[in-house]
C-alpha positions in Angstrom: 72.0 25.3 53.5 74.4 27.6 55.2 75.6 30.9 53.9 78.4 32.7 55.6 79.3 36.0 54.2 81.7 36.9 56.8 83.1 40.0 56.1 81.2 40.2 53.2 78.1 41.8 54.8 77.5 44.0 51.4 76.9 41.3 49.3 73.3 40.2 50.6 72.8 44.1 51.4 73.5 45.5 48.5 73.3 42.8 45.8 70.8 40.3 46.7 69.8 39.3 43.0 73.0 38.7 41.9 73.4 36.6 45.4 70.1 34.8 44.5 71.1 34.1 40.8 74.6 32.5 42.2 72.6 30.1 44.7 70.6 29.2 41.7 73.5 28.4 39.4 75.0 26.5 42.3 78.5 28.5 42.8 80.3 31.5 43.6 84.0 32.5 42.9 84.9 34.2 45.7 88.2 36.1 45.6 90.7 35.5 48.3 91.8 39.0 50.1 95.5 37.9 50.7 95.9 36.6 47.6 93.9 38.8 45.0 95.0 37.3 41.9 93.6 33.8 43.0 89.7 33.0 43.2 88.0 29.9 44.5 84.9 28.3 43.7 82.0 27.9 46.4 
């Protein structure tokens, strides 16, 4: 598996459960930064 965080560098830093709990479940919605109101699914 690859994980990319890009600019998200915080997220393995600073939350590395949740992180781990999200690989577990199998997704991630990941909010897009020009368009705040829209989230996709990973």
């Amino acid at each position: 598996m690859i994980l990319t965080t890009g600019q998200r560098t915080d997220i393995p830093a600073f939350f590395p459960e949740w992180l781990a709990n999200r690989i577990k479940e199998g997704f991630v919605l990941v909010r897009n930064p020009y368009f705040p109101n829209f989230a996709s699914q990973s």
